[in-house]
DRENLO-300531 format. One record per residue (C-alpha): residue in one letter; x, y, z. Coordinates in steps of 0.1 Angstrom, whole numbers, padded with zeros to 4 digits, always signed. Example, Ala and Ser with C-alpha at 12.3 -4.5 7.8 and 13.67 -1.06 7.14 Angstrom:
REM residues 2
A+0123-0045+0078;S+0137-0011+0071;
This chain:
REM residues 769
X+1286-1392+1017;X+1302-1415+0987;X+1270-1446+1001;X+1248-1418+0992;X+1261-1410+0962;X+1262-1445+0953;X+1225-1453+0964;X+1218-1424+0948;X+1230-1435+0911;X+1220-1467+0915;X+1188-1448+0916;X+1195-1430+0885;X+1205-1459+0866;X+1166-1478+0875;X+1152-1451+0862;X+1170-1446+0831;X+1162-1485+0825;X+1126-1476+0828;X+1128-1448+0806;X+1142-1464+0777;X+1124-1497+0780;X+1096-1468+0780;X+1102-1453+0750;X+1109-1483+0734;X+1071-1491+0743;X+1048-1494+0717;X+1021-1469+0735;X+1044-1445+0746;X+1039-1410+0737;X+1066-1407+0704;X+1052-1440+0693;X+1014-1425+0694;X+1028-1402+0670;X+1043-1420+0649;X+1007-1446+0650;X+0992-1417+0641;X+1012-1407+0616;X+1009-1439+0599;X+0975-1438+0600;X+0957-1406+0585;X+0990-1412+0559;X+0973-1446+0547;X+0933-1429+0552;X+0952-1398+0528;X+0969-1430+0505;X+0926-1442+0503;X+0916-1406+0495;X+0944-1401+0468;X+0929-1431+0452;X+0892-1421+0461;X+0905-1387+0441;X+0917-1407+0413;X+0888-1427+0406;X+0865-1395+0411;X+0883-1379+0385;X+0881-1403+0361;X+0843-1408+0369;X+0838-1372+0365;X+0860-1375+0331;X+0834-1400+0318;X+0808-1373+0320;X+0822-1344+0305;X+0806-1358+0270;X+0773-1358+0291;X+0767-1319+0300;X+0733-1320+0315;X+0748-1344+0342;X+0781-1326+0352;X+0786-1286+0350;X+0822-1273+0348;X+0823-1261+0379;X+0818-1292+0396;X+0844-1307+0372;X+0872-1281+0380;X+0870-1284+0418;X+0867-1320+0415;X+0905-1320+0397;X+0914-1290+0422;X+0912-1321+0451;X+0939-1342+0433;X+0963-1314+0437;X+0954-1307+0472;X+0957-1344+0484;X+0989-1350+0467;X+1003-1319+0484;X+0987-1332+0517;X+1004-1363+0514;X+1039-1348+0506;X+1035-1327+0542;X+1026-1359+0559;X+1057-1377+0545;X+1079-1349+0558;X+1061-1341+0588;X+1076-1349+0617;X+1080-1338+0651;X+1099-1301+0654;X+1117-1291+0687;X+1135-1257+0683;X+1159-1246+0710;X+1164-1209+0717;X+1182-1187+0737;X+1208-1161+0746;X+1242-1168+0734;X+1263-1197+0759;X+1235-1206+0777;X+1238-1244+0766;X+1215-1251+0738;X+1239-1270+0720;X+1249-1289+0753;X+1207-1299+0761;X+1208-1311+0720;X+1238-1337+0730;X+1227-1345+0765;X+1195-1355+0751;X+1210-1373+0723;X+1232-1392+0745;X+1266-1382+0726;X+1283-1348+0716;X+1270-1339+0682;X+1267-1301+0682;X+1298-1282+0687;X+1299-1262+0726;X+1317-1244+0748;X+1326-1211+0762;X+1308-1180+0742;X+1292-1177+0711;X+1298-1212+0696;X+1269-1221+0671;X+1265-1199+0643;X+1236-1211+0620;X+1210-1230+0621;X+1214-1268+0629;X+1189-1296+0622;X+1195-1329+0634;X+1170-1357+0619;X+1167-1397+0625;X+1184-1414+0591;X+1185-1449+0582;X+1220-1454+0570;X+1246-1467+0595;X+1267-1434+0590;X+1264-1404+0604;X+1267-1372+0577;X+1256-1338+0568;X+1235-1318+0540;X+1240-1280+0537;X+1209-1261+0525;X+1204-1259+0489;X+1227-1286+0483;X+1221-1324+0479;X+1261-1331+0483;X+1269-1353+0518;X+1298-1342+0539;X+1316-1360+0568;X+1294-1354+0602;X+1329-1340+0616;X+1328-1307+0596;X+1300-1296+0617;X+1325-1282+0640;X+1336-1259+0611;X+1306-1253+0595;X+1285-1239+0624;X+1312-1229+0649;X+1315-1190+0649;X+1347-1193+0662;X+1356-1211+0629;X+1373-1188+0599;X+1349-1204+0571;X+1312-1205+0586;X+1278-1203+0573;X+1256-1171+0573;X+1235-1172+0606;X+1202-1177+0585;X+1214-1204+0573;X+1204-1243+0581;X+1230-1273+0583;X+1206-1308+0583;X+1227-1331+0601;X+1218-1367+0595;X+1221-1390+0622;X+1216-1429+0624;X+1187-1437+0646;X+1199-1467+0660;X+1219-1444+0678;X+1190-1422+0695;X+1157-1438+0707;X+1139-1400+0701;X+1152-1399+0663;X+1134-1434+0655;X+1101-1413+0663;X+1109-1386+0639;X+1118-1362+0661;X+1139-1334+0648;X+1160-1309+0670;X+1169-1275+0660;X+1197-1254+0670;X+1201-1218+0666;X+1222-1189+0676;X+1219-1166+0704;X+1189-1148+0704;X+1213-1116+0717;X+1235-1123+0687;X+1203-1130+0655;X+1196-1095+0642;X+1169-1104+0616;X+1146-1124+0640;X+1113-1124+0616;X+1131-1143+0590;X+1145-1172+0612;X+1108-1171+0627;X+1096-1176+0588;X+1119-1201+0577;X+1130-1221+0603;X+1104-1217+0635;X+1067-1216+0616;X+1065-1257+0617;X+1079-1262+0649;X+1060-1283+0677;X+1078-1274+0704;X+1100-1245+0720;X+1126-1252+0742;X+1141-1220+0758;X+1173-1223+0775;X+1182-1195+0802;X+1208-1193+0824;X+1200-1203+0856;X+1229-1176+0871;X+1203-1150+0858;X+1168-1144+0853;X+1150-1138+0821;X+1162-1113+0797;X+1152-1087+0777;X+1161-1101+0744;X+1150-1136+0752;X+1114-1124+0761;X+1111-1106+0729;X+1121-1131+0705;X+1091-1156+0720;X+1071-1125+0723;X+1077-1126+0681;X+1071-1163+0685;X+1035-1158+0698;X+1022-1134+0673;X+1034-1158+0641;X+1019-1187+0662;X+0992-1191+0685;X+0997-1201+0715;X+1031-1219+0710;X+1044-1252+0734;X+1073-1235+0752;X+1094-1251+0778;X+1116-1231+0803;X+1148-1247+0809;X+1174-1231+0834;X+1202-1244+0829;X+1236-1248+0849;X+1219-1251+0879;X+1249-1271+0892;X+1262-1235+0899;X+1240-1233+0926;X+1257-1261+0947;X+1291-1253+0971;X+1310-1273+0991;X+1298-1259+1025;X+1327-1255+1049;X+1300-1259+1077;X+1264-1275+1087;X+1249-1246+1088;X+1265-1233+1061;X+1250-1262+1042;X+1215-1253+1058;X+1217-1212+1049;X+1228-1225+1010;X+1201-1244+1007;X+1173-1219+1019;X+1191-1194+0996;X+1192-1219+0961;X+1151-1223+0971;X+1148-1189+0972;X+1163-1182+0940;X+1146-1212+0924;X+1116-1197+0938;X+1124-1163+0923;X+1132-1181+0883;X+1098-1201+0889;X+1077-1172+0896;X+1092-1152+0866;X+1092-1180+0841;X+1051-1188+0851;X+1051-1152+0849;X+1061-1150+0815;X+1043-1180+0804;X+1006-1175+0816;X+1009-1139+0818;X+1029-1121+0792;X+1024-1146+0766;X+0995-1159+0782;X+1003-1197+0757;X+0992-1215+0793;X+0979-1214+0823;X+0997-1206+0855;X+0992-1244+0868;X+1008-1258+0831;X+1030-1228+0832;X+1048-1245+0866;X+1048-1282+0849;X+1070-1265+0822;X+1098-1246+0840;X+1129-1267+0847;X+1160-1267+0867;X+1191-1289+0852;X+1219-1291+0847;X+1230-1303+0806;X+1265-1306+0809;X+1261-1331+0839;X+1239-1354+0822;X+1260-1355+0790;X+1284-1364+0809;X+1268-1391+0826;X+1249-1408+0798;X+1285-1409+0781;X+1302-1424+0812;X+1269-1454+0814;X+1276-1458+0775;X+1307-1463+0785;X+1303-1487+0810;X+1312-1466+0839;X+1291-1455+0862;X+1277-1425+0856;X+1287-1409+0890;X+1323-1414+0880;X+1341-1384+0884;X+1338-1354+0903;X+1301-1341+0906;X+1283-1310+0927;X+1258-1319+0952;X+1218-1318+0939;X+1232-1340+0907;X+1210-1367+0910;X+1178-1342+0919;X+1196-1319+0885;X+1195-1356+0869;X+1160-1366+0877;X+1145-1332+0868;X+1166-1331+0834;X+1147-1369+0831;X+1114-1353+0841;X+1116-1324+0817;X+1127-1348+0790;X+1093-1372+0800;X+1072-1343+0800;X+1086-1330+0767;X+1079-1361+0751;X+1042-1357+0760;X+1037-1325+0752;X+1056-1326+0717;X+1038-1357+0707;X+1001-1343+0715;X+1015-1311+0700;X+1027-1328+0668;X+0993-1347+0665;X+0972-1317+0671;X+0988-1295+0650;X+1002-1318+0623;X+0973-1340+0618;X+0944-1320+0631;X+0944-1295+0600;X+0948-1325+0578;X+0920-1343+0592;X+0898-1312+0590;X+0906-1312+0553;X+0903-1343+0545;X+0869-1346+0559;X+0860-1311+0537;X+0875-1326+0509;X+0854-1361+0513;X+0826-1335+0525;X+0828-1314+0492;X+0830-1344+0468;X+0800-1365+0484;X+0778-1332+0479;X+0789-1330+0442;X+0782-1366+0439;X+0752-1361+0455;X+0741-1333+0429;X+0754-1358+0401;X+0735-1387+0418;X+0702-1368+0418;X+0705-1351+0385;X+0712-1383+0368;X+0682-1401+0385;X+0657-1371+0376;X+0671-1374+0334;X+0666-1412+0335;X+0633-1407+0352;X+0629-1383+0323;X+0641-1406+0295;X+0624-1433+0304;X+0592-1407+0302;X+0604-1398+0270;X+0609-1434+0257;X+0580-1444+0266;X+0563-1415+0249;X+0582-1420+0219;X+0573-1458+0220;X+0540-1456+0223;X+0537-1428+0195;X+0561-1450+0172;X+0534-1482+0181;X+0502-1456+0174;X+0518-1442+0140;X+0530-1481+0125;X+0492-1487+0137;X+0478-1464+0118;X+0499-1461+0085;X+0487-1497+0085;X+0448-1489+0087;X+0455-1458+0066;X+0473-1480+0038;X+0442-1504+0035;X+0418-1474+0035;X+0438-1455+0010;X+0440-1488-0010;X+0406-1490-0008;X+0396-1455-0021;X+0420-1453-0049;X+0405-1487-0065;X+0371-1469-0064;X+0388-1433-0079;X+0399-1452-0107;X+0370-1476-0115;X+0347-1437-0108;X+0375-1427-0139;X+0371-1454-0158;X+0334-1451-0165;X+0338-1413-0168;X+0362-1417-0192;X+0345-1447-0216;X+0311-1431-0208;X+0323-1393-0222;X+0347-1413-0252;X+0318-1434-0265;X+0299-1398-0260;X+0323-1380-0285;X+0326-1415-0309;X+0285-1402-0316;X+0295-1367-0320;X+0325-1374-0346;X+0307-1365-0375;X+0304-1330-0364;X+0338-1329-0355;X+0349-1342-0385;X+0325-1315-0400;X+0346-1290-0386;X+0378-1299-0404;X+0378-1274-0431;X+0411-1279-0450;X+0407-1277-0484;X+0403-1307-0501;X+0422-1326-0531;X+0410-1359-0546;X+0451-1363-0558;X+0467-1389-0544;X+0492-1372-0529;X+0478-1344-0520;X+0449-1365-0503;X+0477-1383-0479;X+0487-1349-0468;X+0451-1343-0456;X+0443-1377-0443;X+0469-1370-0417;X+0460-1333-0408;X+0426-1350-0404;X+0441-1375-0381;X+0455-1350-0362;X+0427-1332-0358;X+0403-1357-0350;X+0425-1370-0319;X+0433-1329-0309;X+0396-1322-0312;X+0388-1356-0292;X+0414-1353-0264;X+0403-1313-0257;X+0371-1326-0258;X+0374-1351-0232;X+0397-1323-0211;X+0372-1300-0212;X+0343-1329-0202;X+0369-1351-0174;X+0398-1329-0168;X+0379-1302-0145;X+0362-1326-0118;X+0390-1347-0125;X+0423-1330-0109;X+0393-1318-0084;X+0389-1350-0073;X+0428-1360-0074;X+0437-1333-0054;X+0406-1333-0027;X+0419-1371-0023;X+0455-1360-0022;X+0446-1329+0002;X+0429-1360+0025;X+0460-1382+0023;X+0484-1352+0033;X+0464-1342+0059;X+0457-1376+0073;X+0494-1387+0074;X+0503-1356+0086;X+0490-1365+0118;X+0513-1395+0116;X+0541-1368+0115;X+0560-1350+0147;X+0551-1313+0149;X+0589-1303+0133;X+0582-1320+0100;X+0544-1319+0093;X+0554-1285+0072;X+0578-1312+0050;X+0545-1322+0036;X+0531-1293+0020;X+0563-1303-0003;X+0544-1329-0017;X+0506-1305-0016;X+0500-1284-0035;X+0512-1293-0071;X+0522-1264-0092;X+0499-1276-0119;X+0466-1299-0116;X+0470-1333-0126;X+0454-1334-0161;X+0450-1368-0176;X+0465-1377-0216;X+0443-1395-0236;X+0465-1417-0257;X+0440-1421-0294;X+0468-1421-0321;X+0445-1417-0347;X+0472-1421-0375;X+0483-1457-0363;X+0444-1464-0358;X+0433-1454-0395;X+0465-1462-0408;X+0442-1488-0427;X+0415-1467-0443;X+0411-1464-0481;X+0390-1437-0496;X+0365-1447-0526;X+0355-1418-0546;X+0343-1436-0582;X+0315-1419-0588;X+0284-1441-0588;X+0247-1438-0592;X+0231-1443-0566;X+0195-1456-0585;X+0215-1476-0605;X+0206-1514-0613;X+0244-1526-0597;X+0238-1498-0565;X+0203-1512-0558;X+0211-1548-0558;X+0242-1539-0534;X+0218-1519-0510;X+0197-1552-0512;X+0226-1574-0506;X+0245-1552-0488;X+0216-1560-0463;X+0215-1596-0464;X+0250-1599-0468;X+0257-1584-0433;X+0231-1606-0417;X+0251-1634-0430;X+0281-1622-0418;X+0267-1612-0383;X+0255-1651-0384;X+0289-1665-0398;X+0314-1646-0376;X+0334-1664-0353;X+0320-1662-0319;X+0357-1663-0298;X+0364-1634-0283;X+0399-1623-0295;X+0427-1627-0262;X+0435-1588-0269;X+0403-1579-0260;X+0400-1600-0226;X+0420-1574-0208;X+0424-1542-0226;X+0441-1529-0200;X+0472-1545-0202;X+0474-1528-0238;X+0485-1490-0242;X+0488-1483-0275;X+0452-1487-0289;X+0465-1488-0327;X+0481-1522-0319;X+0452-1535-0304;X+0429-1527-0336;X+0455-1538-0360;X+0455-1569-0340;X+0415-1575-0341;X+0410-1559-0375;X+0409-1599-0391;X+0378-1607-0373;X+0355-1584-0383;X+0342-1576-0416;X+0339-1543-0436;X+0309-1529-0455;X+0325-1524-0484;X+0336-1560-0493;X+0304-1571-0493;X+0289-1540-0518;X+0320-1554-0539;X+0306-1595-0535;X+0271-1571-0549;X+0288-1559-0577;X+0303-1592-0590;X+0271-1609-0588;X+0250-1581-0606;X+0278-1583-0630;X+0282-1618-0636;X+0243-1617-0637;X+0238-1586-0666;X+0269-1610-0686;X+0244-1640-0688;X+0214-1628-0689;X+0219-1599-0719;X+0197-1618-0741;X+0170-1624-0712;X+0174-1583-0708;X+0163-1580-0746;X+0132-1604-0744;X+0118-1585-0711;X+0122-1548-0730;X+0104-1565-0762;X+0079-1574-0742;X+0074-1544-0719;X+0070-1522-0751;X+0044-1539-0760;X+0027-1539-0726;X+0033-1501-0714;X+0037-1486-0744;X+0069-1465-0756;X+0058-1433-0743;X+0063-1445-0705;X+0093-1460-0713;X+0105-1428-0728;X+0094-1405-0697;X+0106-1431-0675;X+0143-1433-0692;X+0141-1392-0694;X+0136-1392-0658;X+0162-1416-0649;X+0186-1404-0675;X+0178-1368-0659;X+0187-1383-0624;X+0217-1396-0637;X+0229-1364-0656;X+0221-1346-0623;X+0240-1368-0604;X+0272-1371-0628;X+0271-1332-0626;X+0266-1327-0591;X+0298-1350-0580;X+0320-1320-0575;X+0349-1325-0554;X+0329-1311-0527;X+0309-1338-0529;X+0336-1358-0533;X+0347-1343-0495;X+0315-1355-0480;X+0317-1389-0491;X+0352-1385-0481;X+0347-1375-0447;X+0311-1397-0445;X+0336-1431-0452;X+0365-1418-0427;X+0335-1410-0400;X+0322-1447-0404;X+0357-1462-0403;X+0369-1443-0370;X+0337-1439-0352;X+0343-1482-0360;X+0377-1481-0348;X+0376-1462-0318;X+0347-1480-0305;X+0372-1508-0304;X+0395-1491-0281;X+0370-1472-0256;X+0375-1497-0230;X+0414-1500-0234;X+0414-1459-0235;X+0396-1457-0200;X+0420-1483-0186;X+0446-1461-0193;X+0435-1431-0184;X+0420-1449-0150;X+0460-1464-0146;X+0470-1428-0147;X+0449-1418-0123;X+0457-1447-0101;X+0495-1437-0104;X+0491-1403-0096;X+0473-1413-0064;X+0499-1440-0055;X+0527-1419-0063;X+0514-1394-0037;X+0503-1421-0011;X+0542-1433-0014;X+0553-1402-0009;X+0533-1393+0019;X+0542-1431+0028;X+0579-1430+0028;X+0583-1395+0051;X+0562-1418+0074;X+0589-1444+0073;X+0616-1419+0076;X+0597-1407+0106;X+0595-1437+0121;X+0638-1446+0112;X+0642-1412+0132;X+0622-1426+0163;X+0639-1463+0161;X+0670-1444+0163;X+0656-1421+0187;X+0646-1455+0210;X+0682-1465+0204;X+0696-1431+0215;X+0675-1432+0246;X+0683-1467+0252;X+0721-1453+0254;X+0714-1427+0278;X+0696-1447+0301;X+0724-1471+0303;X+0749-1444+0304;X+0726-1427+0333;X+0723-1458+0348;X+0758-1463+0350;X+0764-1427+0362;X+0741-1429+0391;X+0754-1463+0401;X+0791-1450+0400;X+0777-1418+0417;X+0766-1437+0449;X+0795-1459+0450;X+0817-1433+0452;X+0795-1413+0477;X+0791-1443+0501;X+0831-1443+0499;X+0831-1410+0511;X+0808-1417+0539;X+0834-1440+0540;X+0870-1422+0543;X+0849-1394+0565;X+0841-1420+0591;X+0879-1434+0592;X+0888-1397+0594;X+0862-1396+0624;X+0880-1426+0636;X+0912-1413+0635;X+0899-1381+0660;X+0888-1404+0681;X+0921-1422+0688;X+0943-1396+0685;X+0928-1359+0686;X+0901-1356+0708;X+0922-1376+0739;X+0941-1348+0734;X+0915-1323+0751;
């Protein structure tokens, strides 16, 4: 018997060499957990950043509303919270293992055995209390967190704190996180976390330890008593179990099976225990598979049977301490059936680390994966959206460029051919004006007389009084003359300025977009025609005229000698005038005031009257000599014609004289008034005709050009607003440009993190079905 036993745990001790140099493997199954973990934690690290740089993309385009709605914005910033709070459950997810059962069944005993040393307080009746967590931790110390409280205590006061036996305990809902250093437990390296609780006999509010401690949990371990079969109470706690989860990982473990072995005082008392244990065995299988696949139907009857174990918890713990030890781990009294207990506690321990880690993965990372490819899913159809839209408005702005380029090249185009044509017909308005306007002056000039004629202020030969009247004649002259041309010019005129301006408006109109064309009638219609001023200034003109108004007879020796040589005097001076044209006359335009002009010209050109007054000297100078020549000629004429002729003849002339003398009233005096100021301004505004027409002709010439600048400058403004338009597109296209490129980036790196995420299935998920 003691070779057996020793063959037997030299057995035991091979395999528990293979089992840790197993799960120190890099492919065993905790390790593929932990890969995996890694993993869809740095593809989640990738999509946190994707997010980021998403979010700041679709921050660029909020200014640009046509490309982005707010919609798409909001659920865009929605993803940054959901990944972040992805990536916090990924950095506490680990893998869960929650022990249950009725009270002194061992749970806290299969905790130690399978953490190689005694943690957890045991022994006889209700020992644990509340609810205890024991996690991997990197520091060299063992110690312990109580919920709601960051404050470490010694690992020691576990005993206390979750012993009901102890006087100061926690509540039984409460958790007690017990830290333990992982180079002291291969499963806590692998994030593996074990749970503890009370008695399932002993836990009134079941729901809320469901809730808060059992929701997350990858795996259920429930410990039975292998002295009894299933109870009540322990079915309907997992029956709670499966309607909070579905289809929960349990495993059956009956424990204290080394009850079951005796030392047989006989052989065949050896042989009827051993047909008796196999029928009770037999018996806990069938009701555990039972409850499994039937009641809770979580597996099927064939997994149900890979999931039910015999063992024995404090035997193992007891051996694992005696090899840690040193000592073998038979040392000490042990029950027959140990090393089958100790295999099947190894077995349920291999397959537990199989089924937890492909639970952990599928249920921990699964979801998350699924997500993550919605998420990546989700934000590559928005960019998508964004890509399109963005392509379709540059497509349209470059339209719309184009269109405004070409209509920008056809407006410049034609402003320039309108400008020369405009040019073109103002120069031949005001030449049309100019001969209008010297043909009608030089008209009226012919017709002053009977203007003049129409002056009918009474007249004054006083000095003073006849200075008063020269002006009111001056005034009425150049009123009379300037309604007179009005009424001749002013009429076809503005008709003509404002059929040409109509033309120009309506032409550059064209030039203008749709919007503005009704800026123009701003400049069409005036309120008032265009009517020209004639500029005469009669006073500054005849500012040198001197009235004679001696009286003189006109068949008088001195008056017919100065008709005679009055005649030939003119001649003479016609012949003796200088023959250079004065410079002020070159270019009467350049003059405006037309009394300047005469003023300036009045040297060159003889009057009338000095050469009656050369007459008069000479007739004088010749009656002063020739008085005694006088008395020979009468002498001899009365004694040729006889006196009586000479006396009719001298009544006659005397008779014309008298008539004469007594017919120069001062209405005659008016007449010769008016007949001298007719012959001096009728002389001086023939002098200014040309320089009059210029002006009037410039008028009409600014007028014109006024309105063609007009017209001109909403041109140019038009054509600023579609340079600036050009720019303004030029901006969007680049911005567009931009947004489509960024667009497809970030979509392709969606395409991206949804085929790592399709990687990571492959590995790890879908070997799993």
């Amino acid at each position: 018997m003691a070779a057996y036993i020793n063959r037997t745990m030299s057995m035991i001790a091979g395999e528990n060499q293979f089992r840790t140099t197993d799960i120190k493997n890099e492919n065993s199954p905790l390790q593929i957990f932990v890969k995996a973990k890694k993993k869809i934690n740095d593809i989640f690290l990738e999509i946190d950043d994707y997010v980021d740089d998403t979010t700041r993309f679709i921050g660029s385009l909020k200014n640009e509303p046509p490309i982005l709605n707010s919609e798409e914005a909001s659920k865009i910033e929605s993803y940054k919270v959901k990944v972040q709070g992805i990536r916090d459950v990924l950095k506490r997810d680990h893998m869960k293992v929650a022990f249950f059962g009725r009270t002194s069944n061992g749970k806290s005993t299969v905790i130690n055995a399978m953490l190689r040393d005694k943690i957890l307080p045991s022994g006889l009746g209700h020992t644990t209390n509340c609810f205890l967590q024991v996690e991997g931790s990197d520091s060299a110390e063992a110690y312990l967190v109580i919920e709601e409280s960051d404050q470490k205590q010694p690992v020691q006061s576990v005993g206390q704190l979750g012993n009901a036996l102890c006087e100061e305990k926690l509540c039984e809902n409460a958790l007690v996180r017990i830290f333990w250093p992982k180079e002291k437990c291969l499963l806590l390296r692998d994030d593996v976390v074990f749970v503890d609780s009370p008695g399932v006999d002993v836990t009134t509010n079941l729901d809320a330890c469901i809730d808060k401690h059992c929701l997350d949990a990858d795996v259920f371990v429930l410990v039975a008593n292998a002295e009894s079969t299933l109870m009540i109470a322990e079915k309907n706690f997992f029956h709670k179990v499966s309607t909070k989860l579905s289809k929960p990982n349990i495993f059956i473990l009956n424990n204290r099976w080394d009850a079951s072995a005796s030392e047989p005082d006989s052989l065949n008392q050896l042989v009827d225990e051993q047909k008796e244990v196999k029928l009770v065995r037999a018996q806990h299988q069938e009701r555990a598979v039972d409850f499994l696949a039937r009641e809770l139907k979580v597996c099927t009857p064939k997994d149900a049977e890979e999931r039910v174990f015999f063992v024995s918890a404090k035997e193992t713990l007891n051996a694992r301490i005696q090899e840690q030890q040193g000592q073998p781990a038979h040392n000490g009294a042990v029950a027959e059936g140990f090393q089958n207990r100790f295999f099947e506690f190894q077995d349920f321990e291999r397959k537990f680390e199989e089924c937890i880690s492909k639970s952990a993965v599928k249920t921990k990372f699964e979801q998350h994966s699924q997500r993550g490819k919605h998420i990546a899913t989700e934000i590559r159809q928005t960019l998508d959206e964004i890509l399109d839209r963005a392509q379709k408005m540059k497509a349209e702005q470059i339209g719309i460029k184009k269109e405004v380029h070409d209509r920008l090249n056809f407006t410049e185009q034609q402003l320039m051919l309108l400008t020369q044509e405009m040019k073109d017909k103002i120069h031949r308005m005001t030449e049309d004006v100019e001969q209008r306007v010297s043909k009608a002056l030089s008209e009226e000039i012919r017709r002053l007389a009977v203007l003049i004629d129409e002056f009918n202020v009474p007249f004054q030969s006083e000095p003073l009084v006849l200075n008063v009247y020269k002006r009111e004649l001056h005034a009425h002259v150049e009123c009379g003359l300037g309604s007179n041309l009005r009424a001749r010019l002013s009429t076809a005129l503005s008709l003509n300025i404002e059929n040409s301006q109509r033309e120009m408006t309506e032409r550059m109109s064209c030039l203008l977009p749709e919007n503005k064309r009704q800026i123009t009638m701003n400049v069409l219609p005036r309120r008032e025609p265009f009517e020209i001023l004639y500029r005469l200034n009669c006073e500054n003109l005849c500012a040198d005229f001197h009235e004679d108004l001696e009286f003189r007879f006109s068949w008088g020796i001195t008056a017919l000698i100065s008709r005679f040589a009055g005649k030939k005097g003119q001649k003479m001076a016609i012949m003796n005038a200088p023959q250079e044209i004065p410079q002020s006359l070159v270019s009467p335009a350049d003059s405006i005031d037309s009394s300047k002009f005469v003023t300036t010209t009045s040297c060159f050109v003889p009057r009338p009257d000095d050469w009656s007054l050369a007459s008069r000297i000479a007739v004088a100078s010749i009656t002063s000599q020739g008085t005694m020549g006088g008395l020979i000629v009468a002498g001899f004429m009365l004694k040729t014609i006889g006196w009586r002729l000479i006396a009719v003849t001298g009544a006659i002339y005397g008779a014309l004289y008298l008539y004469e003398r007594l017919t120069w009233t001062n209405k005659a005096k008016e007449r010769e008034f008016k007949r001298q100021y007719v012959s001096h301004v009728t002389q001086k505004l023939r002098l200014i005709v040309d320089l009059t027409s210029a002006n009037c002709s410039h008028q009409v010439q600014q007028e014109l050009s006024s309105t063609f600048a007009r017209l001109c400058h909403l041109i140019d403004e038009s054509t600023s607003e579609m340079d600036s338009e050009l720019k303004t597109i030029a901006i969007k296209i680049r911005t567009l440009e931009e947004a489509a490129t960024n667009a497809k980036v970030l979509r392709n790196k969606a395409n991206y993190l949804a085929n790592e995420l399709d990687l990571f299935d492959a590995a790890y998920l879908k070997s799993l079905h």
